[in-house]
N, C-alpha and C positions, 0 to 999 in steps of 0.2 A: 229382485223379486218382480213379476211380470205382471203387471196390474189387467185386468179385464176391462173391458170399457163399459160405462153403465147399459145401452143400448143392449149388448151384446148378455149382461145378466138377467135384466129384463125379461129376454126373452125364453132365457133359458128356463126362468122361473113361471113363463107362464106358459110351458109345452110342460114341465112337469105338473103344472095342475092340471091340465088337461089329462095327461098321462093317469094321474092318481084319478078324477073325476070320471075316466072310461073303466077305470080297474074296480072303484066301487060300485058300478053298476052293470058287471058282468055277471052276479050272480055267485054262486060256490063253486065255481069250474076257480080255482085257482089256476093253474096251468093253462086254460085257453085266457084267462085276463091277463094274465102276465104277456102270454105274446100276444094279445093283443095290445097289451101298455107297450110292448118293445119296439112292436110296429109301427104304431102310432107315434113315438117318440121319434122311432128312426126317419118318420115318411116326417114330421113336422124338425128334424132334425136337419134333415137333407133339405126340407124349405128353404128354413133358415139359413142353411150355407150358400144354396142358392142365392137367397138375397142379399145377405149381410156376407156372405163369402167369410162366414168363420174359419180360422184355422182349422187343420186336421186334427193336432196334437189334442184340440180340445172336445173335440166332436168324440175322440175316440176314448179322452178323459172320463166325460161326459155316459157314454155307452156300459163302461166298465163300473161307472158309479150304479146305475140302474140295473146292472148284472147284480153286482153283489148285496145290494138293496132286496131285488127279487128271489135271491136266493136264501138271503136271510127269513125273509117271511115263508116262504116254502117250508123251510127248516124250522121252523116254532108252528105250524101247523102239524107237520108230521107228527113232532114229537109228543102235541097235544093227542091226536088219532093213534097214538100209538105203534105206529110205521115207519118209515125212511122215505122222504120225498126227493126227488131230484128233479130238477129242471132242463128243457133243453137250450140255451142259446142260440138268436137266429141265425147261427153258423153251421146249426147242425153235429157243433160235440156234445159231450153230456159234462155237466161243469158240477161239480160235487159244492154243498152246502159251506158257507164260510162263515166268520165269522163277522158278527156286523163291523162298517168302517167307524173310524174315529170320527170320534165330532171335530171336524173341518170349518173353518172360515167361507167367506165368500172364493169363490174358484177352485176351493179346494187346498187355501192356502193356511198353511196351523201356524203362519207367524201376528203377531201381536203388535200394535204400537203403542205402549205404555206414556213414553213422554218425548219430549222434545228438550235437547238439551245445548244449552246455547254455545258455541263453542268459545273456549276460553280455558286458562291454567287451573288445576284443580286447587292449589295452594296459593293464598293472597300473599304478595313476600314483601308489598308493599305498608309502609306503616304509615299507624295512622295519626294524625294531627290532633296534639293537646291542646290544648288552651291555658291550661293550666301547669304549674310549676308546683313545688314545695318551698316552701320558705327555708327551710335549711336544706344544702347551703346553698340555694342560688339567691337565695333574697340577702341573709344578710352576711352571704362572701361580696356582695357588691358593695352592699353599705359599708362592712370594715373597708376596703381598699378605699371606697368613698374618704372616708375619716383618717386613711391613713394618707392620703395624698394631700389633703385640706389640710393639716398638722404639718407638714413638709411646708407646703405653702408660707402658713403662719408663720415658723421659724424663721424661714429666709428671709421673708419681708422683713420680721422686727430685727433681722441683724444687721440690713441695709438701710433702711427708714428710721431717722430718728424720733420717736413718739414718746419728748418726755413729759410727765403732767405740769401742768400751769399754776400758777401762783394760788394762792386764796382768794377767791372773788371778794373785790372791794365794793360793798353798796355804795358808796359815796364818788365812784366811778365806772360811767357804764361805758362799756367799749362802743367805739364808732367804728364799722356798722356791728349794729346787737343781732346776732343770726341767732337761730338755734341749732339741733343737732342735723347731720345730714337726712336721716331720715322722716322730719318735721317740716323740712326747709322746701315741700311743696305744697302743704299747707299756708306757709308762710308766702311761698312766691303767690297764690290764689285771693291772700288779704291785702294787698298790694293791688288788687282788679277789681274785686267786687268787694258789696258787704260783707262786715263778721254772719251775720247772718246766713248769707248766701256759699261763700267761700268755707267757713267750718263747720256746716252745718248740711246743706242742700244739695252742694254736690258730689263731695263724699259721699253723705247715705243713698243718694239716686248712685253712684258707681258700684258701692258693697250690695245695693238691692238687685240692680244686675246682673251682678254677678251671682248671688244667689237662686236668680229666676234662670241664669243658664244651663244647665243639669237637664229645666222642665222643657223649654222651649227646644232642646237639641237632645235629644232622645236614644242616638244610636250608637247602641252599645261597641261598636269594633273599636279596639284601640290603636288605628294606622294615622300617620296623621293626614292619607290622603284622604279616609272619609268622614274625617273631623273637622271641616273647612270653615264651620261658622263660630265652632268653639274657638280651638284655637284662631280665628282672626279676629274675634273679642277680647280673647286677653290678652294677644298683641296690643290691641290698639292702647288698652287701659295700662299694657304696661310702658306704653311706648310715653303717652299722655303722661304719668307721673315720672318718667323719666327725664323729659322734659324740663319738667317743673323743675326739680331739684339741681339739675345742671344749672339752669338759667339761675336761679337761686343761692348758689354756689359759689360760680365763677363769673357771673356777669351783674354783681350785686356791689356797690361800693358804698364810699359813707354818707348816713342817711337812706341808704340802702334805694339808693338811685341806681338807673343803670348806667353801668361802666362797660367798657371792653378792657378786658382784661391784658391784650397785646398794649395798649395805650394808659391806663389808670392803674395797672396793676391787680394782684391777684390777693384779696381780701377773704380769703379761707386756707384753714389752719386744721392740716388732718390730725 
């Protein structure tokens, strides 16, 4: 489609007002205003090309537009006076009355531009990312295989490891060294350094209160552990700290629960 240039509309629109502005002030000579609007049009027509050197194709668009314009109104006068009017064209044929043209765009152009449309597949084939799962089965087919590997586990061990229970504790004999169970026994290694006070009491609750304050203090929701860096390096650290504890408590604890090394004193825990 051949776009006009603004310049070139411009001008075109303002030789037809002129055109219309000579034609209402020629009076009821319909037939002498008309060629005088043809001539006028043509003589600021032919300017125009002159200067702006318009195309042919459009000059002559342009001539044929204002023919059957001027024919149209000839023809609604006649039929008002009760006659048959016809007009001459300045070519000197006789051009018989038609009907008016279609309402046209700019240039004469009847096409439209509705939208813009971005280019791309009409059908998305790509899918889209959950977040979310169903608990059945993906949540607990993990848990059963969980349970049923952990069960496998337990077996083996108690058919290889001998774990059988101990005597009746005797009050009137207390074992040297007196531990308690393994998962007590960083408690125990922390009363050995500090106060009862301090050791079962202060810094425990400052570790669970931390831990509780972490949720508020670390906020963001994604669960990757690359954008988890302060969560997970807290309870690293807390789980690293009680890990510790209970090793050294364990395996490096002898009687009177002094410290031993275990390659040298011997290994004074009983699973």
């Amino acid at each position: 489609m051949t776009e006009i240039p603004e310049h070139l509309r411009k001008r075109a629109e303002a030789a037809r007002k002129k055109a219309e502005e000579a034609k209402a002030g020629a009076g009821d000579d319909a037939a002498g205003a008309t060629a005088g609007d043809d001539a006028a049009g043509s003589s600021g027509e032919a300017a125009s090309a002159g200067d702006s050197k318009i195309p042919a194709h459009l000059l002559e668009r342009s001539r044929a537009a204002k023919a059957r314009k001027a024919g149209g109104e000839a023809s609604a006068e006649a039929e008002g006076g009760g006659g048959v009017a016809t007009m001459a064209p300045p070519g000197g044929a006789v051009a018989a009355a038609g009907p008016p043209p279609a309402a046209t765009g700019p240039g004469g152009h009847t096409q439209r531009l509705l939208t813009v449309v971005k280019s791309g597949s009409i059908q998305d084939v790509k899918a889209t990312p959950v977040d979310k799962v169903h608990v059945w089965p993906h949540l607990l087919a993990i848990e059963l295989l969980a349970s049923l590997v952990m069960t496998a586990f337990l077996l083996v061990f108690s058919i290889f490891v001998n774990a059988p229970l101990l005597e009746l504790a005797n009050p009137n004999s207390t074992p040297n060294p007196s531990k308690a169970p393994w998962y007590f026994l960083g408690l125990q290694e922390l009363l050995t350094m500090f106060h009862p006070m301090v050791a079962g009491v202060t810094v425990p609750g400052m570790g669970i209160f931390l831990l509780i304050l972490a949720p508020y203090m670390d906020k963001n929701p994604s669960n990757k552990p690359e954008d988890r860096k302060f969560a997970i390096s807290l309870f690293t650290l807390f789980l690293m700290f009680w890990a510790i504890l209970v090793i050294v408590g364990s395996f490096f604890r002898g009687e009177g629960f002094n410290f031993t090394a275990p390659w040298s004193g011997g290994l004074f825990f009983d699973l």
